[in-house]
Structure formats: structure tokens, C-alpha cells
C-alpha atoms as an extended CHARMM CRD file, in Angstrom:
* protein
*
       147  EXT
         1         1  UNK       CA             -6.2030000000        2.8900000000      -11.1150000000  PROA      1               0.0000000000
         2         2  UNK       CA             -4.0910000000        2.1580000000      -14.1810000000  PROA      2               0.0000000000
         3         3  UNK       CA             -6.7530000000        3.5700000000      -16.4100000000  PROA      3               0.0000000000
         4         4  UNK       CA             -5.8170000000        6.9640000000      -14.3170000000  PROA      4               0.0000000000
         5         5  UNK       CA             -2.2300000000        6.8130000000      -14.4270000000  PROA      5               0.0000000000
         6         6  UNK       CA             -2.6490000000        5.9750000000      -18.2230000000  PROA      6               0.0000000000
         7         7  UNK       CA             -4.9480000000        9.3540000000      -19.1330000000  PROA      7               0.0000000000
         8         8  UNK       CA             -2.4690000000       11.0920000000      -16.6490000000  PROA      8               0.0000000000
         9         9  UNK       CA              0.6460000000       10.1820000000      -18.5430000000  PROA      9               0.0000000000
        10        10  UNK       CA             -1.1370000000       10.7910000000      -22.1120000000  PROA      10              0.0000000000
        11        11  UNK       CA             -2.1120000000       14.5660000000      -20.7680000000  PROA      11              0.0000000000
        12        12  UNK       CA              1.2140000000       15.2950000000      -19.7780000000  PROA      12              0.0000000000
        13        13  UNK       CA              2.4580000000       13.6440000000      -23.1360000000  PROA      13              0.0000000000
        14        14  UNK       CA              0.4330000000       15.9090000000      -25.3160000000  PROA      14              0.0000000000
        15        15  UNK       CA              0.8440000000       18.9680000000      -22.6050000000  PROA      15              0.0000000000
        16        16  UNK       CA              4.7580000000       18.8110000000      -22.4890000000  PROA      16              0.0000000000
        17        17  UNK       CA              5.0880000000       17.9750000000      -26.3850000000  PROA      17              0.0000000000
        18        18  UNK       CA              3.5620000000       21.5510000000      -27.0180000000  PROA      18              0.0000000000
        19        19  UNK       CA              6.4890000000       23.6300000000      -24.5790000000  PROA      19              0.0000000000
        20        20  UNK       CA              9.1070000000       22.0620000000      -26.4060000000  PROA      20              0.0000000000
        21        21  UNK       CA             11.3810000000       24.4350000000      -28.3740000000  PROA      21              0.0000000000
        22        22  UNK       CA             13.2620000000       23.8410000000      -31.4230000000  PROA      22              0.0000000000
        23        23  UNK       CA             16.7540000000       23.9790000000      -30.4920000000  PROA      23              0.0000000000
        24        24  UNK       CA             16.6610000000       22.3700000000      -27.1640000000  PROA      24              0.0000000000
        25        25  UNK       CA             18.9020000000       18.9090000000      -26.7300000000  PROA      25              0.0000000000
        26        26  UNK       CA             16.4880000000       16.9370000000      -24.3060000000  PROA      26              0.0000000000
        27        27  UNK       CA             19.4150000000       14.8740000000      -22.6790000000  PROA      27              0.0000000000
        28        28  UNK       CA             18.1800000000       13.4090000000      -19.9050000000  PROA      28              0.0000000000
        29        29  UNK       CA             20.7520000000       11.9460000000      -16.8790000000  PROA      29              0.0000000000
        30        30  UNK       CA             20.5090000000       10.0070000000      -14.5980000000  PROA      30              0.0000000000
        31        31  UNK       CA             22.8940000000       10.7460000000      -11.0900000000  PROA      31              0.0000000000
        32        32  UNK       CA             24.0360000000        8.6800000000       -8.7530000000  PROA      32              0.0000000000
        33        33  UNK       CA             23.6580000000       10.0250000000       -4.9580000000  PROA      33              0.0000000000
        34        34  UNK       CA             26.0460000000       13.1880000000       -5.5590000000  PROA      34              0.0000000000
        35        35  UNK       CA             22.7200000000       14.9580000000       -6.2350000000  PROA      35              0.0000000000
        36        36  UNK       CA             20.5060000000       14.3800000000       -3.2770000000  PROA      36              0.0000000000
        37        37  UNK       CA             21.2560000000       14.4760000000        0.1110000000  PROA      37              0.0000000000
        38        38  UNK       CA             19.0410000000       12.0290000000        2.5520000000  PROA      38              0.0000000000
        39        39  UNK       CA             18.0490000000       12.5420000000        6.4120000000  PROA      39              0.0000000000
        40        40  UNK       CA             19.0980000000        9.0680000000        7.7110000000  PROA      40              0.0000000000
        41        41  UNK       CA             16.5080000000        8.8160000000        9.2680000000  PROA      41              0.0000000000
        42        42  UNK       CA             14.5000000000        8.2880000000        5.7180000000  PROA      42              0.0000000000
        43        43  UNK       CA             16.8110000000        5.6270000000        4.7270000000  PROA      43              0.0000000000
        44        44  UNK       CA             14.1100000000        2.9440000000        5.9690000000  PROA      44              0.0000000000
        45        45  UNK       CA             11.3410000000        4.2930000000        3.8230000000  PROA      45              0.0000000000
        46        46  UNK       CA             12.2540000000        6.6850000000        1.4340000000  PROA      46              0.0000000000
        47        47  UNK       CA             14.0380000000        5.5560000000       -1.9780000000  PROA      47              0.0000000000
        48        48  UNK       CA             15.1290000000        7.3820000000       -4.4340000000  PROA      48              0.0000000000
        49        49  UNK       CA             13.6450000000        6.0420000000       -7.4180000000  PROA      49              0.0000000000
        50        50  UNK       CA             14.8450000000        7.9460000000      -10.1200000000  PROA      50              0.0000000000
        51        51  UNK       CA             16.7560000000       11.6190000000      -11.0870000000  PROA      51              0.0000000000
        52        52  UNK       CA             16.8640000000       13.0600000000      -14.3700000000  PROA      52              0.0000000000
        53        53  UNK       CA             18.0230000000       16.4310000000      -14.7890000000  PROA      53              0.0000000000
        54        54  UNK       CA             19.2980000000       18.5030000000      -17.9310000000  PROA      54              0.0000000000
        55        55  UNK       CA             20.2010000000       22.1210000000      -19.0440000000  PROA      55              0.0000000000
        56        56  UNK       CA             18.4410000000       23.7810000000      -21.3740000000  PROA      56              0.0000000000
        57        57  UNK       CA             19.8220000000       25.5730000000      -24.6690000000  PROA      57              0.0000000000
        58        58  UNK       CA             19.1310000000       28.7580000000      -22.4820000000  PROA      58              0.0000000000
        59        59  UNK       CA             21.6740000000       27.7300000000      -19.9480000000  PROA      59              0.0000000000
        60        60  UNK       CA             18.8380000000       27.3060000000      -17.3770000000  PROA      60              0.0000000000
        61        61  UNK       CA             18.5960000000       23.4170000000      -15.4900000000  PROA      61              0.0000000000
        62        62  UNK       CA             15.6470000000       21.3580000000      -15.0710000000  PROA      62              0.0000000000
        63        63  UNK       CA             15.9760000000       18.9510000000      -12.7980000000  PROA      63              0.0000000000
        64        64  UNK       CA             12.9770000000       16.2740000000      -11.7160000000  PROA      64              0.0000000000
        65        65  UNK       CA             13.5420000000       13.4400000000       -8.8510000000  PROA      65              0.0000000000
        66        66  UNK       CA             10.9910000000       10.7030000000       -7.9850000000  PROA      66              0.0000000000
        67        67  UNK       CA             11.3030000000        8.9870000000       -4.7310000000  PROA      67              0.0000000000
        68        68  UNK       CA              9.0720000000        6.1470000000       -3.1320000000  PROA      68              0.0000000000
        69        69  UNK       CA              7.2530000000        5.7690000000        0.1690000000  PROA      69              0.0000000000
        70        70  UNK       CA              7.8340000000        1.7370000000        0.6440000000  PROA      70              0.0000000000
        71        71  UNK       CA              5.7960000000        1.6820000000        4.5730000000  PROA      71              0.0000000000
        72        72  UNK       CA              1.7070000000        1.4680000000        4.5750000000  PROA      72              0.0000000000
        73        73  UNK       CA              1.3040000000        4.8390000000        6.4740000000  PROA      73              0.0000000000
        74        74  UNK       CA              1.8150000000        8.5880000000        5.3400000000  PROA      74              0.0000000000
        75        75  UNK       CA              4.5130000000       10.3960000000        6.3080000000  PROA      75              0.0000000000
        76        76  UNK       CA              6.0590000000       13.9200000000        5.7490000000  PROA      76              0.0000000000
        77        77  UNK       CA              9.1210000000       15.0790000000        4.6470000000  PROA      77              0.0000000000
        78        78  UNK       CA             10.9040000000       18.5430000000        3.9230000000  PROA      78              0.0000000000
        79        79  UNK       CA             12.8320000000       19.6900000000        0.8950000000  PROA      79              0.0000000000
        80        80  UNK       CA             14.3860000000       22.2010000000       -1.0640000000  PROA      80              0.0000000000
        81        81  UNK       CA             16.6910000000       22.3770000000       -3.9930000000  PROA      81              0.0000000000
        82        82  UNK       CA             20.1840000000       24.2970000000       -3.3760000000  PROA      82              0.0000000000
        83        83  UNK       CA             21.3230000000       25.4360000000       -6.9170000000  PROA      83              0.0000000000
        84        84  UNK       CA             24.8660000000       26.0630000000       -6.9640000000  PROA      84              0.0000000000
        85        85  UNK       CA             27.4700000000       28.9340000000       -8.8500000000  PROA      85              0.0000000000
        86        86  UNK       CA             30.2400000000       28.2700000000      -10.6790000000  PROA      86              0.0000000000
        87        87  UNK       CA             32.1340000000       29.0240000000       -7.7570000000  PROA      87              0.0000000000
        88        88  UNK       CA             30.4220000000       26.4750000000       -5.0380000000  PROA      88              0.0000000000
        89        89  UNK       CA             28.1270000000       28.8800000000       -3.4150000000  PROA      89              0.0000000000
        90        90  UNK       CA             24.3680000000       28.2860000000       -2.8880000000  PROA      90              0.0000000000
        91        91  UNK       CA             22.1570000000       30.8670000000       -4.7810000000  PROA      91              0.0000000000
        92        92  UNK       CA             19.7290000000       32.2670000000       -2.5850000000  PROA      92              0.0000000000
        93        93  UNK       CA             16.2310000000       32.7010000000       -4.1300000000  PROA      93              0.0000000000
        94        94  UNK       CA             12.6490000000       33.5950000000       -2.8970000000  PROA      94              0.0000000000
        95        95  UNK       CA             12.5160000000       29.4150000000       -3.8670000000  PROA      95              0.0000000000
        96        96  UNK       CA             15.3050000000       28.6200000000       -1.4790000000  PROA      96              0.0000000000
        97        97  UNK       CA             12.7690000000       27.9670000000        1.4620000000  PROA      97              0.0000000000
        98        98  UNK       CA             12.3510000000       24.4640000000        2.2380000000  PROA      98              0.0000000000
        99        99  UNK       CA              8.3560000000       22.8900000000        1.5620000000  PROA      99              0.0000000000
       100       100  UNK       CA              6.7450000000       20.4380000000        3.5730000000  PROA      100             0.0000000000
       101       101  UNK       CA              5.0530000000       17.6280000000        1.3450000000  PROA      101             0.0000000000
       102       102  UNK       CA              2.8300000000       14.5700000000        2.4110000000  PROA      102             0.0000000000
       103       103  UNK       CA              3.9900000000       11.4100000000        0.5740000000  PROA      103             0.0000000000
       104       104  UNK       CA              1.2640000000        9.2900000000        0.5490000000  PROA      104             0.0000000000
       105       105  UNK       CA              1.5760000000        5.3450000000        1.5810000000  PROA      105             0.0000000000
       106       106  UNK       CA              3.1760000000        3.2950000000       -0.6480000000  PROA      106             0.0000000000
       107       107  UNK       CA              3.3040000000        5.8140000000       -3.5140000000  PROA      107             0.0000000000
       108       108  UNK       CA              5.6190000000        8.0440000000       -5.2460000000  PROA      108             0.0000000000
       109       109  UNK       CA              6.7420000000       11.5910000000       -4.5760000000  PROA      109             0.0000000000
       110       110  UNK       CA              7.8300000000       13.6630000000       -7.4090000000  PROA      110             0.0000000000
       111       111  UNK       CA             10.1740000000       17.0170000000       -6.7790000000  PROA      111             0.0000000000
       112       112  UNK       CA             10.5760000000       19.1990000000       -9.7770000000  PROA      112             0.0000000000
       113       113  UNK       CA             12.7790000000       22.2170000000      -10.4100000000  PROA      113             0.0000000000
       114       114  UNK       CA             13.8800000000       24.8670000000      -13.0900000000  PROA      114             0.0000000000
       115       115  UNK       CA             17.0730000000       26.6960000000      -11.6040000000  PROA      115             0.0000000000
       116       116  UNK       CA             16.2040000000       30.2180000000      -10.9900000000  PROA      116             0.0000000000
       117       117  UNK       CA             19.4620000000       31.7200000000      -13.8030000000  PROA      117             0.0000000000
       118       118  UNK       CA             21.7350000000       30.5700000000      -16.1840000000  PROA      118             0.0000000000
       119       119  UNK       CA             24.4050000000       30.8970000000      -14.1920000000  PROA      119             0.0000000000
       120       120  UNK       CA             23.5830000000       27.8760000000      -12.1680000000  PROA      120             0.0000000000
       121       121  UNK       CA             26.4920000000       24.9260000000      -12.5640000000  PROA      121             0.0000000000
       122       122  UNK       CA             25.0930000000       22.7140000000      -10.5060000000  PROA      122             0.0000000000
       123       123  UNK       CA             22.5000000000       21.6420000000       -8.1640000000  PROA      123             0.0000000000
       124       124  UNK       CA             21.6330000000       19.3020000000       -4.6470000000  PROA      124             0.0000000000
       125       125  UNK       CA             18.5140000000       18.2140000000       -3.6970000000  PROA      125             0.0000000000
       126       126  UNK       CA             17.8560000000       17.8300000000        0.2350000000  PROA      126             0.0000000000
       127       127  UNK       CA             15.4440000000       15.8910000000        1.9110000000  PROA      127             0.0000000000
       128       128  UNK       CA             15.0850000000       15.5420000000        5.2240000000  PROA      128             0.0000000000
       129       129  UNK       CA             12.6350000000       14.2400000000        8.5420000000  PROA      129             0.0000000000
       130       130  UNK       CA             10.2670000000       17.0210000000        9.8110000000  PROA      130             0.0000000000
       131       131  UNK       CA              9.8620000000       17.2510000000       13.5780000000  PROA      131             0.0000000000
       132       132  UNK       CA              6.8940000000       18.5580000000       15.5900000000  PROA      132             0.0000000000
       133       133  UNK       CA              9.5440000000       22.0820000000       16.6700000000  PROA      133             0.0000000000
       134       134  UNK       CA             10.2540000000       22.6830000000       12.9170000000  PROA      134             0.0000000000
       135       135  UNK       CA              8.2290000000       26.0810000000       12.4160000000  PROA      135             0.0000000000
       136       136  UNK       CA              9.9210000000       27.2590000000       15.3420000000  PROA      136             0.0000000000
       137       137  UNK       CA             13.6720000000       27.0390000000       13.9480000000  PROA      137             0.0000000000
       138       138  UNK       CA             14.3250000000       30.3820000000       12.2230000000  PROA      138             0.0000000000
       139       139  UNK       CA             18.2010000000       29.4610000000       12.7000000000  PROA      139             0.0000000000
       140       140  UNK       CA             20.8630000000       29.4170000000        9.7490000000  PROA      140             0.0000000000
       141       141  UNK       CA             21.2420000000       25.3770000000        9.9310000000  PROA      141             0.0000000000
       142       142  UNK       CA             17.7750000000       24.5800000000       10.2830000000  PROA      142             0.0000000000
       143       143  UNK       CA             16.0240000000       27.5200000000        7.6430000000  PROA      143             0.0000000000
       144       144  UNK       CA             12.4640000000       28.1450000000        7.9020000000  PROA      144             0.0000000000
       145       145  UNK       CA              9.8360000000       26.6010000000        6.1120000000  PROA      145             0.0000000000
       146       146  UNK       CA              7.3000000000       27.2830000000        3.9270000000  PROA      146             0.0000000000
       147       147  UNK       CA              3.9750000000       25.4110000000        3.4360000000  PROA      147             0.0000000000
């Protein structure tokens, strides 16, 4: 298993070193919670393991959390990124739809992001417990999903 996580790691090394551009500052940070909003109801199992999130030369964010399924079963989760304007509003996107994922037992879950424009000052990540009536909500506080 380490052997896998090993070639894994050197592919992306030698996959990501090639995208780079020249005048990009690769400043990595890492938040505390003001970035990512958690369902309560994940507390128990869910942790955020680690959020690292920069903006590009071009103006344009990346932003990359890991979190961490601590129980012995599967469970799902929804999520979506809301990138915010410089004057507090949510940018609606064809990517604003929350996604179901599957994080597998004791392993970790990876959510990655590139805001969709350069006008984007800022960014939350929410998370949150799916329920057997969620493809049924088509209401403004719930949002519909997407698989």
C-alpha cells in the first residue's frame, strides 16, 4: 500500500512540475476554520486535515482541502465551494452545484478547486451530511445536487 501511495505521489510530482509557469509565487497557506464550514453532524468523523490555498499570478485561486474519515465504515458527504466578490457576494457558476462524494473508511478525502475568475477575493468551502430526501430539495437553502 505504501509502494502505491509512493508511485502516486512521484506521478503527481513529475505531472504538476510540468504546469508550473514561470512567474507564479507558489505560496501555499494554511487557514484556520474561517474557510470551511462543517455540518455538525460530521464533527464525530470528519476532520479537517489540512487547507492550502493560493492565488495565482493571474489573479485566479487554487484552493485544495484534505479531510479524514476516522470511523471503519463509508460514509457520504456533500460539498461545494462558494467563491466570493470583492463585495461579499457568492459567484454563481455552472460549478456552484453541490457533489456528492463517498469517503472511504478510514481514509482521506481530497476537495480541489480553481475559482472560476480573477475577480474572486475569497472563498468557503461547505461540507455537509446527505440525507435519504436530498435529490428532492430544489429549494434556495438546500440547492440541488449534482452527482
Amino acid at each position: 500500500m505504501k509502494k502505491i501511495y509512493l508511485i502516486i505521489t512521484i506521478i503527481s510530482v513529475m505531472l504538476f512540475s510540468g504546469c508550473a509557469q514561470k512567474e507564479v509565487k507558489v505560496e501555499p497557506k494554511i487557514s484556520d476554520d474561517s474557510h470551511i464550514v462543517i455540518d455538525k453532524a460530521l464533527d464525530s468523523w470528519l476532520k479537517l486535515e489540512k487547507l492550502n490555498y493560493f492565488q495565482k499570478s493571474d489573479g485566479f485561486w487554487v484552493v485544495q482541502a484534505r479531510f479524514k474519515n476516522t470511523t471503519y465504515m463509508n460514509r457520504n458527504v456533500a460539498y461545494k465551494i462558494d467563491w466570493i466578490d470583492k463585495n461579499g457576494f457568492i459567484v454563481k457558476t455552472i460549478l456552484s452545484k453541490w457533489k456528492m462524494a463517498t469517503v472511504e473508511e478510514n481514509r482521506d478525502f481530497t476537495i480541489n478547486g480553481v475559482s472560476p475568475s480573477n475577480q474572486i477575493k475569497d472563498f468557503v468551502i461547505r461540507v455537509q451530511d446527505t440525507s435519504r430526501d436530498d435529490e428532492q430539495r430544489k429549494d434556495s437553502s438546500h440547492y440541488e445536487y449534482q452527482n
